[in-house]
N, C-alpha and C positions, 0 to 999 in steps of 0.2 A: 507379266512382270510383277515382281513384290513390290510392294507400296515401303518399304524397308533396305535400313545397309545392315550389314555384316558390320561388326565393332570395328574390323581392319579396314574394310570399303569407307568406312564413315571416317577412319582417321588419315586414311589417304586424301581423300576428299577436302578433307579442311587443311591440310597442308598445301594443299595444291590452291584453295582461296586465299589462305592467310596470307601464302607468300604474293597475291596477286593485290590484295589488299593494301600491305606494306609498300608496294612497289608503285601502285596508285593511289596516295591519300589526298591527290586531286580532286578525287574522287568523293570524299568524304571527312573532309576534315572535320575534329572534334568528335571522332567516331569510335571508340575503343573496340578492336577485334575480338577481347575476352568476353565484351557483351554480346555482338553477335553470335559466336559459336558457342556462347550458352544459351540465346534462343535456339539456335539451332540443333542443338542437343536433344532439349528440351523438347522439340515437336518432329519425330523421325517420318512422317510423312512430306514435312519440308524438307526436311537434308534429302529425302528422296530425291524430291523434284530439283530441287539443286544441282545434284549430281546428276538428273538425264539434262539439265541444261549446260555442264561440264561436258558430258558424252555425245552431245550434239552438235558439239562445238560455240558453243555459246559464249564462254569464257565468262564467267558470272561475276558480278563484283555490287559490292554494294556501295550507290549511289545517295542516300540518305533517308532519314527521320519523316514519316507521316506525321504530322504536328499534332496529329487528333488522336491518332490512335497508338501512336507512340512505335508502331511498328518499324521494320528496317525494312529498306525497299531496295532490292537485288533486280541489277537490268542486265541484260546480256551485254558485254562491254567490246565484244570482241570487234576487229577494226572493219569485215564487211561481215555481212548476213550470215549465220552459223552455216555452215557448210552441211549438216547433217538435217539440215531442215529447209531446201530446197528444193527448188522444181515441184510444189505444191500449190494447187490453185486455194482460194481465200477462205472456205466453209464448207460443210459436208453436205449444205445443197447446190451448191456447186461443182463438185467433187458428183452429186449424182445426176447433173443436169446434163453431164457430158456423156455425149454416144461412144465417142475411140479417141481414141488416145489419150488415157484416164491421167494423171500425174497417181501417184501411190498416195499422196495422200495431201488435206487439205489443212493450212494454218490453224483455223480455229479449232479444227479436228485435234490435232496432234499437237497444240499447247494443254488440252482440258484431257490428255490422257497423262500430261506430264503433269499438272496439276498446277501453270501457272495461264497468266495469262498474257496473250499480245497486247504491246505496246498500244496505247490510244495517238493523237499525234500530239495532244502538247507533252506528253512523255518520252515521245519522239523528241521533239524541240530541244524538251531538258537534257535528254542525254548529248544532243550535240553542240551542247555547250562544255561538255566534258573534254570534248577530242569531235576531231573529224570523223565520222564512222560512214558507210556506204557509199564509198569515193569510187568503188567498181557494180556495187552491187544493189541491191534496192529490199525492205524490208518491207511488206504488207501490214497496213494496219488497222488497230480496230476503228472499224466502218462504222458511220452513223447511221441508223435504221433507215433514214428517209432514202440516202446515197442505198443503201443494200438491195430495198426494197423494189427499186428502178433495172436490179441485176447488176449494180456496180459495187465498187470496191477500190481503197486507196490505198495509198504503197509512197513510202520517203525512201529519198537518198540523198545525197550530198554531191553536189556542183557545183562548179564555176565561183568557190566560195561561198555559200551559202545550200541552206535546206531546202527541199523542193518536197511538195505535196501535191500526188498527180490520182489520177482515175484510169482504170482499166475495170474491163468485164470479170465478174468475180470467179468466170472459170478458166480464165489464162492461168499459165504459168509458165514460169521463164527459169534456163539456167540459174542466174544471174538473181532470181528472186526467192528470198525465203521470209521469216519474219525475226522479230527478237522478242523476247517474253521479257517479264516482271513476276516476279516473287518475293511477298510479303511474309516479314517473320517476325 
């Protein structure tokens, strides 16, 4: 894969956030889209990663301001787990711990080729303060070394009104489970 868009890939692209932006400034109030998509201009190995989180189904949107670093902070917003990033167990040593029935491929694997990264859980928490999100589905996330280190691994979803943070072995994987990334610009 190019770490790059095509001038046309790149303006399809931002067409397709702007209009997602406009639609959600729930999401981000006090946010100017002109400043975003001139970061994003600016740094074409993030409009990259943007777009595999648009093509993964992710539906990308950005959620707000790092106060420190002034960056803009793009979550996958879509309403369950991206559909293209499923049935993946948690890390690529988990991914090689398993004998048969491998899933294709593993969360942490396949955010750090797309060049962001999975959700922690108080980033989890904030995005579902936005909207309800993983009302069918469940998203893996990033793991605290002490939990990984044991062979485990945590995963949010949304129940019975509120957010839920559970534990499973970090080489499962489920229909029903993928993760959501973060992308800073």
């Amino acid at each position: 894969m190019k770490p790059y868009l095509t001038p046309e890939e790149s303006e399809s692209l931002l067409k397709i956030v702007a209009t997602r932006f406009q639609k959600n400034m729930n999401r981000h109030r006090d946010i100017e889209w002109e400043r975003v998509e001139e970061k994003l201009l600016a740094n074409p190995p993030k409009l990259w990663s943007l777009n595999q989180m648009e093509l993964t189904g992710g539906e990308p949107d950005v959620v707000g301001v790092d106060g420190i670093s002034g960056e803009f902070l793009i979550y996958d917003c879509a309403s369950e787990s991206p559909k293209g990033r499923r049935s993946v167990c948690y890390d690529p040593k988990a991914l090689a711990s398993r004998k048969e029935y491998k899933p294709y491929h593993s969360a942490l694997g396949m955010a750090a080729e797309m060049g962001i990264e999975v959700l922690n859980e108080d980033e989890y928490r904030f995005l579902q303060q936005l909207g309800k999100f993983d009302a069918k589905t469940s998203s893996w996330l990033k793991t605290p070394d002490d939990i990984r280190n044991l062979g485990g691994a945590i995963f949010g979803d949304w129940r019975y009104g509120q957010v839920f943070i559970y534990h499973n072995g970090a080489e499962s994987y489920y229909a029903s489970r993928g993760f959501r990334g973060s992308l800073r610009v």
